[in-house]
C-alpha positions, 0 to 999 in steps of 0.5 A: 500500500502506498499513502502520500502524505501532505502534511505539517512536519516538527523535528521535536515531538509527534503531530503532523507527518511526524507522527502519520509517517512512523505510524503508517510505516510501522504497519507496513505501508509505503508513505510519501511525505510532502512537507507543507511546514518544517519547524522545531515543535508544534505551534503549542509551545511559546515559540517555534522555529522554521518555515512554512514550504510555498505551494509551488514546493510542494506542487514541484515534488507532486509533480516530481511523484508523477514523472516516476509514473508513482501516482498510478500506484498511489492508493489514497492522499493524506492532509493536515495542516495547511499554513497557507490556502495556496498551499491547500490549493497545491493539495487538492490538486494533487489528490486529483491527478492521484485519483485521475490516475488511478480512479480507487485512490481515496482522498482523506482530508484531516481539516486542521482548524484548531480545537477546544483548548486552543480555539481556531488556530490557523492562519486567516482564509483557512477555515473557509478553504476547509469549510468552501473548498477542501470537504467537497474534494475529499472522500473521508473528512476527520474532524475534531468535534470543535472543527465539526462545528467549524465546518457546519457553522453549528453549535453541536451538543447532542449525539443527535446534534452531531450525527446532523452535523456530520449529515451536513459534511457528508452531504457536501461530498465525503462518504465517510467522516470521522469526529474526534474528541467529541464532548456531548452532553452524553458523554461522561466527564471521565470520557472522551468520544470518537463517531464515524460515519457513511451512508449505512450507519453512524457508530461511537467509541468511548474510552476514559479520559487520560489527562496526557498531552494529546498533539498529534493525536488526532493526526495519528487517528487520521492516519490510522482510519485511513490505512485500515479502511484501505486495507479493506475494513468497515467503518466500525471497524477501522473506527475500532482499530484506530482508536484502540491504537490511539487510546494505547499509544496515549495511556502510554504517554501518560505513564511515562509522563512525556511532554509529546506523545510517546509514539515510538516507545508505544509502537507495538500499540499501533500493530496489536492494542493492548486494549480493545474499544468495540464500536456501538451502533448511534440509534437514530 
């Protein structure tokens, strides 16, 4: 299986493709990054270093891919963190000529806004081109619950509330749509949930809630429901797999006490969970 990522990069910590690259590789997947930033650490911190990468950079290196004729042979196109909305331009674009040339490529988009803790986060134009733009070209959407909210331009507090809001999502183009970090008022303080969605059926996943640092993990859970329905599984079941991996890899995390996510002292995590999370069915 081979996955271009386009994506954030830091050389300290795990968010962007550094945590999707060691996370697909671990599995046995060929990734191709592209790189849309390259700093120090994750913008969380009080200062970082480096650089955003411009969308001719990256549209160079994509179309660098096609003259090897790799794009045929490319099975699905990863994104996160843009910097830039022509930078986002370069990505989408790069998904079409991926599925132009082979028609089964699927385009999962991971449409970085921000989250609770931090609230909107990227730069200006952002959020429109996610919410204008980039939803409608992608095949499978992963927002968090504050980027759902984002996204639709609602206030989400039900299960129900945010099963609609996903309907909104997937209306505009995605068949399939996952939301992390989702808080609804059915959600128990000591619990974090995660839905995922298609046109069959709507499911949720409930782990507790592990007071670690969590960047980069909903890009790893990108990642991971990405690669698992490209091997072939359901929604539930890559909605099982991936936040079983995730939840393991942030326990682990806790229990050392890391400032990042301990995503290479936990790999084994991403192959074999220590902890299984079976996914239910969201009654309508």
């Amino acid at each position: 299986m081979n996955i271009l990522s386009i994506q954030s990069h830091v050389t300290y910590g795990h968010v962007g493709n550094s945590a999707a690259v060691f996370a697909l590789q671990r599995l046995g997947c060929e990734v191709w990054p592209i790189n849309t930033v390259q700093l120090s650490n994750h913008t969380g911190y009080d200062t970082w270093k480096g650089q955003v990468f411009s969308a001719g950079h990256i549209a160079d290196l994509v179309h660098g891919l096609d003259d090897r004729g790799a794009l045929a042979v490319c099975d699905g196109v990863l994104s996160g963190y843009m910097g830039s909305v022509p930078i986002g331009e370069a990505i989408l674009d790069a998904a079409l000529r991926v599925k132009a040339a082979n028609a089964k490529a699927r385009y999962c988009c991971d449409p970085v806004i921000g989250n609770r803790t931090r609230g909107q986060f990227v730069n200006p134009g952002i959020a429109e081109f996610m919410r204008e733009r980039a939803v409608a070209a992608a095949d499978i959407v992963t927002p968090n619950h504050f980027e759902l909210d984002r996204l639709t331009g609602r206030d989400t507090a039900s299960l129900a509330d945010i099963v609609a809001a996903v309907a909104v999502i997937r209306a505009a183009g995605p068949g399939t749509v996952l939301v992390t970090s989702v808080q609804s008022n059915e959600t128990p303080s000591d619990a974090i949930d995660v839905i995922a969605a298609n046109a069959s059926r709507s499911h949720l996943v409930r782990t507790p809630r592990l007071d670690s640092p969590a960047n980069g993990a909903g890009d790893l859970m990108a990642a991971l429901f990405l690669f698992h329905l490209l091997c072939g599984a359901d929604v539930a079941a890559a909605l099982g797999d991936a936040t079983s991996s995730v939840f393991g890899v942030l326990r682990r995390t806790h229990q050392a006490a890391t400032p990042e996510m301990a995503l290479i002292e936990a790999q084994q995590e991403l192959v074999a969970p220590s902890r299984r999370f079976t996914p239910r069915p969201i009654e309508p």
